[in-house]
Structure formats: structure tokens, C-alpha cells
C-alpha positions as CSV (number, residue, x, y, z in Angstrom):
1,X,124.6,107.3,91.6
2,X,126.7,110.9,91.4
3,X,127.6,112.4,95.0
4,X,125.2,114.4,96.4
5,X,124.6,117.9,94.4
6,X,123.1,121.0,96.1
7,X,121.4,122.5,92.4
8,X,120.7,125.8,94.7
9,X,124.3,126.0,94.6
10,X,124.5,125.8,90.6
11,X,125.1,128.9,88.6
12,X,122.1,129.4,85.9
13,X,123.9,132.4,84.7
14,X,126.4,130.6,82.5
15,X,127.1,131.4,79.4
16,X,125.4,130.0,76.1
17,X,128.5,128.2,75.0
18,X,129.2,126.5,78.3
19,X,128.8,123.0,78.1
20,X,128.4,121.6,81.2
21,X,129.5,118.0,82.3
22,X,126.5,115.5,82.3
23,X,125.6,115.3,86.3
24,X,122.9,112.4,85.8
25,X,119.7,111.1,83.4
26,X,116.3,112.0,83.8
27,X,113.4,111.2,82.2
28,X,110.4,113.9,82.0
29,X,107.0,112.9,80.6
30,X,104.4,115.7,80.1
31,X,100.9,114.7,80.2
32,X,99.1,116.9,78.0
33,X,95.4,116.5,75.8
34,X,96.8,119.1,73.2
35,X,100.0,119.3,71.0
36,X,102.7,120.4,73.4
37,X,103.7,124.4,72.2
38,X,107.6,125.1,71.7
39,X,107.0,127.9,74.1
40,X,105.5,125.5,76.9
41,X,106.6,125.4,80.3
42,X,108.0,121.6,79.9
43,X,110.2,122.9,76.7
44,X,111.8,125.3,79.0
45,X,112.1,123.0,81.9
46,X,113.9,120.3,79.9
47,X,115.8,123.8,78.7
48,X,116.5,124.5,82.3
49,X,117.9,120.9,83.6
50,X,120.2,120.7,79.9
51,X,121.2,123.6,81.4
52,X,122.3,122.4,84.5
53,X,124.3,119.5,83.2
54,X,121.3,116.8,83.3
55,X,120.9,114.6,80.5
56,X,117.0,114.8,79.6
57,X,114.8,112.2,78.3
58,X,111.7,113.9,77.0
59,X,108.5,112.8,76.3
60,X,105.0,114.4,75.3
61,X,102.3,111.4,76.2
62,X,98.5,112.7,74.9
63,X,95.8,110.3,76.6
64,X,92.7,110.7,78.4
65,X,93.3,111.5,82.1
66,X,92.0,108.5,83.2
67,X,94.8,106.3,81.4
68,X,97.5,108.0,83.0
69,X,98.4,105.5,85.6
70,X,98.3,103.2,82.6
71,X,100.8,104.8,81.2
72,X,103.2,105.3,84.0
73,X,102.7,101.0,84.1
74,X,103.8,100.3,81.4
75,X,106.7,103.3,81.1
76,X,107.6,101.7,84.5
77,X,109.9,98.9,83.3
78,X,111.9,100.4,80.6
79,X,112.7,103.4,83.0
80,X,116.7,103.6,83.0
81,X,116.7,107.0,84.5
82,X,117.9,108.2,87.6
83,X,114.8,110.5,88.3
84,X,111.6,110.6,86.4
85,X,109.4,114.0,86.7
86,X,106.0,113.8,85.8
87,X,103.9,117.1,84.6
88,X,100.6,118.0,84.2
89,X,100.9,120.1,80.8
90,X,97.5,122.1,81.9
91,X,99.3,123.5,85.2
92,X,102.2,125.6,85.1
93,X,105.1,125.5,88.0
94,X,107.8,128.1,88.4
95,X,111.1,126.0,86.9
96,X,112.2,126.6,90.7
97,X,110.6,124.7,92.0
98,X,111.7,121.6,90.1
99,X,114.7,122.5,91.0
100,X,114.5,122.8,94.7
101,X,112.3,119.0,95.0
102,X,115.2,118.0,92.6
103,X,117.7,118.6,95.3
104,X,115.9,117.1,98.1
105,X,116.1,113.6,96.0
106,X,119.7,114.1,95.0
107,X,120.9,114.6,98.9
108,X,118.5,111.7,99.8
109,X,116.0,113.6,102.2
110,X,113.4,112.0,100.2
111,X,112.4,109.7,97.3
112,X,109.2,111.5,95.6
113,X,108.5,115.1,95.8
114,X,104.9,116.1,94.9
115,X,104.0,119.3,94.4
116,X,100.4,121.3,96.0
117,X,97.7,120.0,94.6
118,X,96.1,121.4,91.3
119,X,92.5,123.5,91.6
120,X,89.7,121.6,89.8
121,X,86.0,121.7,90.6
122,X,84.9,120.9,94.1
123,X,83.8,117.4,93.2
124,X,86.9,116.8,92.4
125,X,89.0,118.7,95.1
126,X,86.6,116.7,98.0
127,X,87.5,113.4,96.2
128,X,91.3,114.0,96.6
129,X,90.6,114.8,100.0
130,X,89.1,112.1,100.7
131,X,91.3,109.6,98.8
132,X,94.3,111.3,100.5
133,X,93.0,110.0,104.5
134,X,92.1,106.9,102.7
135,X,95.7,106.1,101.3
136,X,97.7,108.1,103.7
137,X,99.1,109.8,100.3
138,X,99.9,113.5,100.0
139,X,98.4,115.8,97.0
140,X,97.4,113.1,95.2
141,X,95.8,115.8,92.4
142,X,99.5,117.6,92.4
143,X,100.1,119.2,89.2
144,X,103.7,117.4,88.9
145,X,106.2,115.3,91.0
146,X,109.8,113.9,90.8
147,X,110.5,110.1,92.1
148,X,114.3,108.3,92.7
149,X,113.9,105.0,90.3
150,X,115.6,103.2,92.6
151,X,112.9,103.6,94.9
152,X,110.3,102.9,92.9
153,X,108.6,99.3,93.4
154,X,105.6,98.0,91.9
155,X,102.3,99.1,93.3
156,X,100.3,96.9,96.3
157,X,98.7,94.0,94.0
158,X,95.3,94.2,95.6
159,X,95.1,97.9,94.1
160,X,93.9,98.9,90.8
161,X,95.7,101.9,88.8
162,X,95.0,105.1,90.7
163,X,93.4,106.6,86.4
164,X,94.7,110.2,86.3
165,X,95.8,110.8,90.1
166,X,99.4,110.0,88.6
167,X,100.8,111.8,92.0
168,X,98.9,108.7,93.6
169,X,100.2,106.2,91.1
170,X,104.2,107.3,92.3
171,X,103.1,107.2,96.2
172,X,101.9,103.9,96.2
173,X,105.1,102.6,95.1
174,X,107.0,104.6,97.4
175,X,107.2,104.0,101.6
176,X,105.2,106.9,103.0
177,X,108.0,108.3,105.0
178,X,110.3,109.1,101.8
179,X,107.5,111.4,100.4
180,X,107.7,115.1,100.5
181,X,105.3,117.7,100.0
182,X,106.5,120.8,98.4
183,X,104.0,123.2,98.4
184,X,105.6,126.2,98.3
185,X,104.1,127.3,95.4
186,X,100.7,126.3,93.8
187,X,100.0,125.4,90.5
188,X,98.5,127.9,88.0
189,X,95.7,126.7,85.3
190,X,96.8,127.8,81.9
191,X,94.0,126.1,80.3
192,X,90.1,124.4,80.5
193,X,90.4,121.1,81.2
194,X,88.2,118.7,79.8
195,X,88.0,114.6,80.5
196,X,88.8,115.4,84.4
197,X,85.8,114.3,86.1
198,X,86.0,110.8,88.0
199,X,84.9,108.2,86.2
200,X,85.2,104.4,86.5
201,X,89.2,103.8,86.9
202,X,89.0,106.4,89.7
203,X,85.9,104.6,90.7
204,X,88.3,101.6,90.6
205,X,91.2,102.3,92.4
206,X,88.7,103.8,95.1
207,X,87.0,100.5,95.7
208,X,89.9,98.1,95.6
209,X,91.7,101.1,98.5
210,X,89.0,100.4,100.6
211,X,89.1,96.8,100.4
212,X,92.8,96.8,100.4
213,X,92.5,99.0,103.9
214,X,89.6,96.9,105.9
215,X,89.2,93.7,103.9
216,X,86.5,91.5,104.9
217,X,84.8,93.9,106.9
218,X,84.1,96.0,103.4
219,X,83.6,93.0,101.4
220,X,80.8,91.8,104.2
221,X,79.1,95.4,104.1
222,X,79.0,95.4,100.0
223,X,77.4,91.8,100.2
224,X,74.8,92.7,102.6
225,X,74.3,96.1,101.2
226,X,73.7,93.8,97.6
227,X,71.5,91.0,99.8
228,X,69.2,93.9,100.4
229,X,69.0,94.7,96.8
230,X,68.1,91.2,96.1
231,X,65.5,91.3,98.9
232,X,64.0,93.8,97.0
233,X,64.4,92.2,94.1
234,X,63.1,88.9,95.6
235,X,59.7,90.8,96.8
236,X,59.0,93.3,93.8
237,X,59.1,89.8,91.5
238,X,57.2,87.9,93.5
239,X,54.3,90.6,93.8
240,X,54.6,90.2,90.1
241,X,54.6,86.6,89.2
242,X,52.1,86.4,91.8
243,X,49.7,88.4,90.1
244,X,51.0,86.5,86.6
245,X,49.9,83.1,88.0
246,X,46.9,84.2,90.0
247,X,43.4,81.9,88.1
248,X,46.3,80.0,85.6
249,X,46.4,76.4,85.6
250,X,48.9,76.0,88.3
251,X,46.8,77.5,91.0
252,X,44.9,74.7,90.9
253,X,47.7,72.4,91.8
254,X,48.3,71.4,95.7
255,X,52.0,71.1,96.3
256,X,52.9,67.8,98.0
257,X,54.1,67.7,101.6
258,X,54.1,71.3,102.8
259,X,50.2,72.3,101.2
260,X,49.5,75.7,99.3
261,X,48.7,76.2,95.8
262,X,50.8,75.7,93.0
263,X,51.1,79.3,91.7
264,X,52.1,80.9,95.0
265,X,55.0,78.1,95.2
266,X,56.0,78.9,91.3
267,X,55.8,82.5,92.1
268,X,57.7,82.2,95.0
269,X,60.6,79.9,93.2
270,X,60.8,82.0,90.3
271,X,61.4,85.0,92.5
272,X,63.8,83.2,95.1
273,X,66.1,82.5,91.8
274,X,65.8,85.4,89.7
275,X,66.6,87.4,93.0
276,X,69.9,85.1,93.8
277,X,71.3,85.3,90.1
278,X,70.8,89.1,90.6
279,X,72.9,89.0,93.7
280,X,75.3,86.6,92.3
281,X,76.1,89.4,89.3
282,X,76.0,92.1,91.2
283,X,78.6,90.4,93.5
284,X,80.4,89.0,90.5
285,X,81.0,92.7,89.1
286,X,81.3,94.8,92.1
287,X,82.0,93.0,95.9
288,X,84.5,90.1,94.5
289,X,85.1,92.0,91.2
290,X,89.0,91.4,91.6
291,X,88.5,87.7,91.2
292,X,85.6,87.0,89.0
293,X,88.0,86.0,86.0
294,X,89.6,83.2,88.2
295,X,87.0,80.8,86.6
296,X,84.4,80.3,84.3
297,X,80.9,82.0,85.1
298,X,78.7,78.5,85.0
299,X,81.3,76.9,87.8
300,X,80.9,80.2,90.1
301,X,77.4,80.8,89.1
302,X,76.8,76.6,90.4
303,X,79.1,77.2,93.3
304,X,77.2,80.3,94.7
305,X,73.7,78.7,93.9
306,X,75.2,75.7,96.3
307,X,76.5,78.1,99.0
308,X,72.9,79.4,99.1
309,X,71.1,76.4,99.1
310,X,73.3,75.6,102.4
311,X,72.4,78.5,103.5
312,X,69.3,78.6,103.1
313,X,68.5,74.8,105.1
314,X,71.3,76.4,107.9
315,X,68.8,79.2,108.3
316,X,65.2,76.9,108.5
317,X,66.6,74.5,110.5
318,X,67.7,77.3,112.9
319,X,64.3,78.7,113.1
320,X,62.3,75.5,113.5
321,X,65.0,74.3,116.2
322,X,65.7,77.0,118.6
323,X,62.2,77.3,119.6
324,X,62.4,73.5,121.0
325,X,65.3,73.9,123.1
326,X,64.8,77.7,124.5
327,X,61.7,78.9,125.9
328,X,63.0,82.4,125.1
329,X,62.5,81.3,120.9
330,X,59.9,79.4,121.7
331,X,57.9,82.9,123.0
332,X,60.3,85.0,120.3
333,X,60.3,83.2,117.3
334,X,61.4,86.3,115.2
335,X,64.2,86.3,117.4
336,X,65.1,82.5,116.3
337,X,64.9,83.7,112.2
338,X,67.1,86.0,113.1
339,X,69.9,83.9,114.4
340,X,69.3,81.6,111.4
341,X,69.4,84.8,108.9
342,X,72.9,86.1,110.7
343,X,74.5,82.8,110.6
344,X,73.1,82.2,107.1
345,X,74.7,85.5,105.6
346,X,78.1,84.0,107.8
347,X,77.7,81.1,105.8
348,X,77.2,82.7,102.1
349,X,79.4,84.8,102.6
350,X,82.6,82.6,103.2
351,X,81.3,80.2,100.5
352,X,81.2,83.9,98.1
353,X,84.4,84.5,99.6
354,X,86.5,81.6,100.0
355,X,85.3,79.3,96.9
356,X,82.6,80.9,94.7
357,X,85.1,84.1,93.9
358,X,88.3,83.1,95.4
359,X,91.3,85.2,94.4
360,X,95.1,84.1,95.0
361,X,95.4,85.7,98.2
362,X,92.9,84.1,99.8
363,X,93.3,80.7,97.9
């Protein structure tokens, strides 16, 4: 790494002919959904660093916002640079102000400099917000930023890509207290831009934050928010099937042991399944969706059905027990369901958690 450079200090007045001595590498990739113009403001930033004395690496890169962070993933690796700047093609920044972040990072006051963060719609501009207390990240919408590679490292493994907050991509990989805000000037729109809205890597990165931030405590309020779907689920179908059954054949069976009428128990099993294979997708693809590729479908899908099945006896045994040893159940037998139910969602739970859909870091 060259000694420390103060590029305030630099004179941009030199003559055409001058060629300065190369002071360092950087590589500059401009995001942009449109051919780049010769006139951009990214041509005459890599003009303005050439200028300087920096050897520039310069690439155009046209995806969909939302494959951004993909990008910058895969760019990652071969990076040789020194510093690698990222621009937004549809904002514009005064060359300045490259310049000033850029000397922050070459006298080590910081590692990533972001700039302010760009104007979208509001949707947009309350997600960043939002995302920003979340992560403890600054301007993670900015409009361009420029990172030390040798302080790069790879993002927390429990997160998914950040999709086009590529200013939240670079923080991640940085320690918070090497980042810089520079928001000394704010980013002008020089275009409508379209394919902006949040969609499902967003979506992504957004889930996997918050589990990252209170782990089980988020993954226990997603599976109980999904065990009240499948109670719905559970009820609406066994209405239903009900109704189906109701003057068939099978209501004129007795079921053995525990009495009632064949249709009502059908009804009731069909319901009781269909309601925890729902569950068990919608956990699959959404509360443990980080580890639903760790084995085959049938295996977790037999796994979870077990878990329940435990779960379920746990929870009837409670019931029927408490009320012999506790006058209070035995007068409050609601009460006694109750504990069974809470120490029944304990136990699915962990069986979800721990063996159904268990990732490497909790193996």
C-alpha cells in the first residue's frame, strides 16, 4: 500500500500532456440498466482519477437491481485492486466528492465511504430506513461508495445477499466502526428508474437479518404465527370434510375404543394432516427456509410428522393429568390444555428446529 496521499492536495489543473506516476489500482463498476453514454458521469470520473495518477479498472455491469449483490459476489474474489467504487449509473455525484471519500480511505480514517442516500419512492425510502436500525448500516440506498479491499471479508453466512442495496452488500463485510457517511452532497436522479421496487432478494436478505439479529426468538414467532395458519386451515377443512362425509357410508361406522361415528373421526384425520403438511411447507419455505436443502423432503416431511405426533400425546396426556394432581385443573381444565398446548409448541418446535430442518450451525 502507497504512503498516505492527501488528493485535496493534488493539482487537477495539469496539463494534457502530463503523465502522472501511477499512485495505486482501482477498480470502478457502474451499475447501470441502459448502455453507458461516453458523456456519463462514470466516463468522466474514471477521466478524473487517470488524471490523478490512479490506474483504473472500469467496468459497465447491466442487471436487474435486484442481482446486484450478486454481482459484487462473485466480482469479490478476483478483486486485485486497492479500492473498488461502486456507482449507481441513474444518480449523478459531483466528481468531488469521490475524491474527498477517496482520501479518507487512503489516510486510513476509514474503510468504506458511502455516500447520502438516493431519493426513490416512499416505499422504498421507509424500507431503507428501516433496514438501516435493523443492520446498524448507514445509507444503505446510497447512490455510490468506495471500500479498502483489504478490508473487505466475506459477508455473515446466516445472511442472504442484500439484492440491489449494493451500499448494504459492502457494510456487511466491513466492521461498523470503519464506515463513513459522506453526505455532503446528495445524489441527483438523471433518469426514471424502473425494476427498483423490493421484491423477493430484498425480501430475502430482510428475513435472514432478522433471524440473524434475534434467532430463536424470530424463528418461534414465524412458527406460531404459521401454527395459526394451520389452525385455520385444520378448522376450515374439517367444516368441509364434515359436511363431505355427513349420510356416506362411514357415518355409520362406530370407531372402537373412544366411540363417535366414523365420518366425524375421517373428517377430523383428514383435516389434522392436511393442516400439518400445510404447516410443514410453509415452515419448509419460509421459518427454516435457510436449511430446507440439507435433506431430502420425505425424511424432513417423516421427521416433522414424528415431532408432531410427540407432540401431540405430550399435549393429551398433559390435559388428562393435571386435573388429577391439582385441584386448581381439576376446577380449570382449559387452563390444563393450555399448559399441554405451550409445552407442545416447545416441543415441535425444537424437533422443527434441531432435527426436522437443521442447518450447520445448529447441527
Amino acid at each position: 500500500m502507497q504512503n498516505p496521499i492527501h488528493l485535496q492536495n493534488l493539482n487537477l489543473g495539469e496539463s494534457e500532456n502530463a503523465k502522472p506516476t501511477s499512485i495505486g489500482r482501482i477498480s470502478l463498476l457502474c451499475f447501470s440498466q441502459t448502455d453507458v453514454d461516453p458523456e456519463s458521469p462514470c466516463q468522466a470520473l474514471v477521466e478524473r482519477l487517470r488524471a490523478l495518477g490512479w490506474d483504473v479498472e472500469f467496468r459497465v455491469v447491466s442487471v436487474k437491481p435486484s442481482d446486484r449483490s450478486f454481482v459484487i459476489e462473485s466480482f469479490l474474489p478476483e478483486l486485485q485492486s486497492e479500492f473498488l467504487i461502486l456507482v449507481d449509473s441513474d444518480f449523478e455525484l459531483h466528481l468531488d466528492w469521490f475524491q474527498s471519500a477517496l482520501s479518507l480511505l487512503v489516510d486510513r480514517d476509514a474503510d468504506i465511504v458511502v455516500s447520502a442516500g438516493t431519493p426513490r419512492d416512499m416505499i422504498g425510502n421507509v424500507a431503507a430506513k428501516f433496514v438501516g436500525r435493523l443492520t446498524g448500516c448507514q445509507s444503505v440506498n446510497a447512490a455510490a461508495l468506495i471500500a479498502c479491499h483489504s478490508a473487505i471479508a466475506d459477508r455473515p453466512a446466516s445472511l442472504r445477499p442484500a439484492g440491489r442495496w449494493f451500499s448494504l452488500e459492502m457494510q456487511l463485510r466491513i466492521p461498523r466502526d470503519r464506515c463513513a457517511l459522506s453526505a455532503i452532497q446528495s445524489p441527483v436522479r438523471l433518469r426514471r428508474i424502473k425494476g427498483m421496487r423490493i421484491g423477493h432478494p430484498e425480501l430475502s436478505f430482510l428475513k435472514s437479518s432478522i433471524d440473524h439479529k434475534y434467532g430463536n426468538a424470530s424463528r418461534l414467532f414465524q412458527f406460531c404465527a404459521v401454527g395459526f395458519s394451520g389452525m385455520i386451515v385444520d378448522l376450515t377443512l374439517y367444516a368441509l370434510f364434515q359436511a363431505l362425509f355427513l349420510g356416506s357410508v362411514v357415518s355409520e361406522v362406530k370407531v372402537p375404543l373412544i366411540g363417535g361415528s366414523g365420518d366425524l373421526a375421517l373428517a377430523g384425520f383428514m383435516a389434522v394432516w392436511l393442516a400439518m403438511s400445510w404447516n410443514f411447507l410453509i415452515n419448509r419455505r419460509f421459518t427454516f427456509n435457510d436449511a430446507r436443502r440439507n435433506s431430502s423432503i420425505l425424511r424432513q416431511y417423516l421427521t416433522y410428522a414424528t415431532g408432531n405426533a410427540l407432540a401431540i400425546g405430550v399435549s393429551l396426556v398433559i390435559r388428562l393429568w393435571l386435573p388429577t394432581q391439582m385441584v386448581f385443573f381439576n376446577d380449570h381444565k382449559l387452563a390444563a390444555a393450555f399448559v399441554g398446548i405451550v409445552l407442545a409448541t416447545g416441543i415441535s418446535f425444537s424437533m422443527a428446529r434441531y432435527f426436522v430442518f437443521k442447518s450447520p450451525a445448529t447441527a
